[in-house]
C-alpha positions in Angstrom: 2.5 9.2 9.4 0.3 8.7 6.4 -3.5 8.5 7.3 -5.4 5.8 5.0 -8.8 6.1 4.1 -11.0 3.5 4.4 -14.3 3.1 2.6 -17.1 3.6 4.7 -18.7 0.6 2.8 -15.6 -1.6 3.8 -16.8 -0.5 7.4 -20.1 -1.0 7.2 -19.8 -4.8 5.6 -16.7 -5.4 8.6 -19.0 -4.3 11.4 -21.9 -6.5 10.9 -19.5 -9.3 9.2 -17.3 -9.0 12.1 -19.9 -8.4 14.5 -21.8 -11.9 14.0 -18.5 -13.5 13.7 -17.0 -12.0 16.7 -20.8 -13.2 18.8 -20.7 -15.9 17.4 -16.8 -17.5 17.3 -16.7 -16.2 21.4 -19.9 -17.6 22.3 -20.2 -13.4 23.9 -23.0 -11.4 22.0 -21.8 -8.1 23.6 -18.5 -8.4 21.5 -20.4 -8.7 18.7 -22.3 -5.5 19.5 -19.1 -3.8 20.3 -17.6 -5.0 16.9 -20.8 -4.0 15.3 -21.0 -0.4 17.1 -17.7 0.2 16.7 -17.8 -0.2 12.8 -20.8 1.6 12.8 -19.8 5.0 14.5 -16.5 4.6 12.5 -18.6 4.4 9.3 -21.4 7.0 10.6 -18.2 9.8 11.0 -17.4 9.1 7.3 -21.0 9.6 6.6 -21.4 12.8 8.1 -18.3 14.0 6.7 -19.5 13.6 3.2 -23.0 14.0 3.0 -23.7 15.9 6.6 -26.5 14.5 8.5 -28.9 13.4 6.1 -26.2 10.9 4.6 -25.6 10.1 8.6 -29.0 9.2 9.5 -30.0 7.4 6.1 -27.4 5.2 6.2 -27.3 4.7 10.3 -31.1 3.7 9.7 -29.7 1.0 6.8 -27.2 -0.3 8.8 -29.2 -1.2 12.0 -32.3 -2.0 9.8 -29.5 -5.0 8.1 -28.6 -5.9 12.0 -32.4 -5.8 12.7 -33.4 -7.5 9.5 -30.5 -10.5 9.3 -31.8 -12.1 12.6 -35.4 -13.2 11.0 -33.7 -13.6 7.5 -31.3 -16.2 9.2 -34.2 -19.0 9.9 -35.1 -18.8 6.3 -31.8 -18.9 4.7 -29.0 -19.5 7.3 -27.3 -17.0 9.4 -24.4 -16.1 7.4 -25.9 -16.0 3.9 -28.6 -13.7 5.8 -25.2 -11.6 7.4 -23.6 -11.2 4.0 -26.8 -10.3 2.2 -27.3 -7.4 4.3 -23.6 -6.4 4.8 -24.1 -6.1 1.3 -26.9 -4.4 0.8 -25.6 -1.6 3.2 -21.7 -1.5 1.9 -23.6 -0.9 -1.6 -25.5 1.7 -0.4 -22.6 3.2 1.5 -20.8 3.0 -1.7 -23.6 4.8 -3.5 -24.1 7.4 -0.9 -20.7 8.2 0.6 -17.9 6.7 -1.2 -18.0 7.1 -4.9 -17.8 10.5 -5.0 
């Protein structure tokens, strides 16, 4: 069977997309944080596989900073524009850091 690489930035933006939805849609925040962990190790592997741990930990630190950071952003402009703008933020920096190359 043929594996299929996904971008760690198409990980990152899934789990904290797909984490708030998931929390949100179910009315169960622990889903969310499963969705939203689950991504995130996924997406931490990739890291540490091409860029070793100081990828790993710069980009773990991003990626909980945008969970941290989207719940205050969300009462000044709405939660999912807040979700999106750091599910960006991190997917480009993934991009930058771990999947370009």
């Amino acid at each position: 069977m043929a594996r299929v690489r996904v971008p760690s930035a198409a990980m990152a933006a899934a789990g904290l997309v797909g984490g708030y939805a998931a929390a949100r849609w179910s009315g169960k925040r622990p889903l969310g944080g499963v969705v939203l962990g689950t991504a995130g190790l996924a997406a931490g592997r990739e890291w540490h596989r091409s860029g070793g741990v100081p990828a790993a930990a710069g980009l773990g630190a991003l990626y909980v900073a945008g969970f941290a950071g989207a719940h205050p952003l969300a009462k000044k402009v709405g939660a999912w524009p807040a979700v999106f703008g750091a599910a960006a933020v991190v997917s480009t920096a993934a991009w930058l850091v771990s999947d370009r190359h």
